[in-house]
C-alpha positions in Angstrom: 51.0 -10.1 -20.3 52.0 -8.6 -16.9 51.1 -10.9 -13.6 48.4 -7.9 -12.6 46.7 -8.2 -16.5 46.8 -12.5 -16.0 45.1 -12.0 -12.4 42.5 -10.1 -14.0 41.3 -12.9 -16.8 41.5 -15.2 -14.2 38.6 -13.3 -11.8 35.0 -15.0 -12.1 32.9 -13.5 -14.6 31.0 -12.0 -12.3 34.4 -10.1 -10.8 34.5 -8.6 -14.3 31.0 -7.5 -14.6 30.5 -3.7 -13.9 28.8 -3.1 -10.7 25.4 -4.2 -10.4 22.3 -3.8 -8.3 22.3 -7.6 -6.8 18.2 -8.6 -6.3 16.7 -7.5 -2.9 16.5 -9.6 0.2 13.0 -9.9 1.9 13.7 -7.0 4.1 11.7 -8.0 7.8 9.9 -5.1 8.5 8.4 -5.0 12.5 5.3 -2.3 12.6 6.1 0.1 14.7 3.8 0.2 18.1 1.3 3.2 17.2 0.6 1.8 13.4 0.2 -2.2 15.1 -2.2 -0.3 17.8 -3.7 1.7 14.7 -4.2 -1.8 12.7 -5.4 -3.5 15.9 -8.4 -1.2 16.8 -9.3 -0.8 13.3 -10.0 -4.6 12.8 -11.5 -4.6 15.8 -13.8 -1.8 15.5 -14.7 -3.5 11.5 -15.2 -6.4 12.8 -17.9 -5.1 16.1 -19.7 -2.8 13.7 -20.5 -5.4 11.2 -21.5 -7.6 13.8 -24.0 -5.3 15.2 -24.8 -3.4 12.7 -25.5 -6.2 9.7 -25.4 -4.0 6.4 -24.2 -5.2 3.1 -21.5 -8.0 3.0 -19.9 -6.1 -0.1 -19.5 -3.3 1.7 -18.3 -5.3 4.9 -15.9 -6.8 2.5 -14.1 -3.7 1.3 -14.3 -2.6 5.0 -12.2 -5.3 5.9 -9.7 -4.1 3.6 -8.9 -1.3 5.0 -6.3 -2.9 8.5 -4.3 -4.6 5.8 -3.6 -1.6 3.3 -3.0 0.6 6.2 -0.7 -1.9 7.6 0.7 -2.7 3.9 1.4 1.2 3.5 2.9 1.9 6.2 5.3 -0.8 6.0 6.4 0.8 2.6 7.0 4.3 4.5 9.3 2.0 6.7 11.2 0.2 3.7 14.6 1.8 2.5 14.3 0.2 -0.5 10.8 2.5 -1.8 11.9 6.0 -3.4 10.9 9.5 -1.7 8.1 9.9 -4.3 6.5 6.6 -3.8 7.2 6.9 0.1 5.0 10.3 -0.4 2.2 9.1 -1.8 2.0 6.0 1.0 2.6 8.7 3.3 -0.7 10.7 2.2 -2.7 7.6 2.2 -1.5 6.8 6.4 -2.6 10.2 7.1 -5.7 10.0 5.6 -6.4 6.6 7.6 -5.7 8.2 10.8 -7.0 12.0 10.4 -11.0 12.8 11.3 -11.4 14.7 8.7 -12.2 13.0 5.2 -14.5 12.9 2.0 -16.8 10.3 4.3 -15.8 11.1 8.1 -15.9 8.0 10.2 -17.9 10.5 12.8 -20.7 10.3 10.5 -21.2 7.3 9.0 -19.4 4.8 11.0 -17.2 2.4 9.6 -18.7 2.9 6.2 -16.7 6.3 5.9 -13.5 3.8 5.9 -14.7 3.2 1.7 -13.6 6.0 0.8 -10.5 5.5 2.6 -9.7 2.0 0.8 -10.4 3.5 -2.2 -7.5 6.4 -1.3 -5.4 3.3 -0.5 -5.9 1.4 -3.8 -5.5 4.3 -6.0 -2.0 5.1 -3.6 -0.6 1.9 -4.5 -1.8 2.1 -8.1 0.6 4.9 -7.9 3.4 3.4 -5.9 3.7 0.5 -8.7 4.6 2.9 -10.8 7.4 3.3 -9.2 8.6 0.5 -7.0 9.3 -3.2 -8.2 5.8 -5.2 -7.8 7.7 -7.8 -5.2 8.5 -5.3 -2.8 5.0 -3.9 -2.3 3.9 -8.0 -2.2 6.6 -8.5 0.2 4.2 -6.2 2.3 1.2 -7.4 1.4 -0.8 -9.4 4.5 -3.9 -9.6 3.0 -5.9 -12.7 2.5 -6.1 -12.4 -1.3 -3.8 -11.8 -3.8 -3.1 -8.0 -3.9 -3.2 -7.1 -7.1 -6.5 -8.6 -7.6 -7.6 -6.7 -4.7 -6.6 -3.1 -6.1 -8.9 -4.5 -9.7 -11.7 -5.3 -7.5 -11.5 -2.0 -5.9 -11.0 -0.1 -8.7 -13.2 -1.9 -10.9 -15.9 -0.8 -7.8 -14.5 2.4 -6.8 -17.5 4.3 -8.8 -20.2 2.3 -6.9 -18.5 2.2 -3.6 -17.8 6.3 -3.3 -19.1 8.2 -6.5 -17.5 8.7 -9.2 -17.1 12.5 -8.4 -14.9 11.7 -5.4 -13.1 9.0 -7.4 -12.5 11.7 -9.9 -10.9 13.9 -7.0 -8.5 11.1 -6.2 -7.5 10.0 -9.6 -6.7 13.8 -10.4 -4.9 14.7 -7.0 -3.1 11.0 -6.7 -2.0 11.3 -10.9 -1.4 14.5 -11.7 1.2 15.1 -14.6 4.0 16.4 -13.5 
């Protein structure tokens, strides 16, 4: 046995082990300024509506939802670790947060037209799990309850909340087989 051959049996196991993936550090993701702004108003505008406004406290409660799974989306847009595919479909669910022009337009309905957008959000990261390891997304996840419970509440509601017609339209453009 050559000195080279003897210095290799005497590496750690873990030398001699073929390269692999060690697990993931919490990676600190800061929001950046325009989605903490975004998140900020949002809550704030929620929170003033259903204040003045009254309306139904399941409602409000989905509502309230929808800072946090902008927030928790847009932080997977940030992370390095989330593929291109999954980083697309959080990227369609930021837009529709921010654009005007949706199945239920804020404009019209007032915070109410944010259901349909937590029910795009929910169905997004039904999608993204597909994809990306469950702790990463939780690394994410702000929320007051446990997220996965959250997207089965949602879902399990998503008929009631929007129609099952528009939930159909999400389902078919968020799953499509490829």
């Amino acid at each position: 046995m050559n000195e080279e051959q003897r210095h290799q049996d005497e590496r750690l196991p873990d030398e001699r082990m073929p390269a692999v993936r060690r697990p993931s550090e919490p990676v600190p993701v800061k929001l950046p300024e325009q989605h903490q702004r975004f998140y900020d108003k949002l809550r704030a505008k929620i929170e003033a509506f259903i204040r003045e406004k009254g309306g139904s406290e399941k409602a409000a409660a989905y509502i309230l939802l929808a800072p946090d799974l902008f927030v928790l989306l847009a932080r997977l847009l940030l992370d390095k670790r989330v593929g291109v595919q999954a980083k697309a479909v959080a990227g369609i669910a930021v837009a529709y947060f921010i654009t005007p022009i949706d199945f239920i337009p804020e404009a019209l309905t007032g915070t109410f037209g944010l259901l349909d957008d937590v029910v795009l959000a929910v169905y997004a990261l039904r999608r993204i799990l597909v994809d990306v390891d469950e702790a990463i997304v939780r690394e994410h996840w702000n929320g007051e309850e446990d997220l996965l419970q959250v997207i089965t509440k949602v879902v399990k509601s998503a008929d009631e909340l929007v129609g099952k017609k528009l939930v159909r339209k999400i389902e078919e453009t968020l799953f499509r087989k490829k």
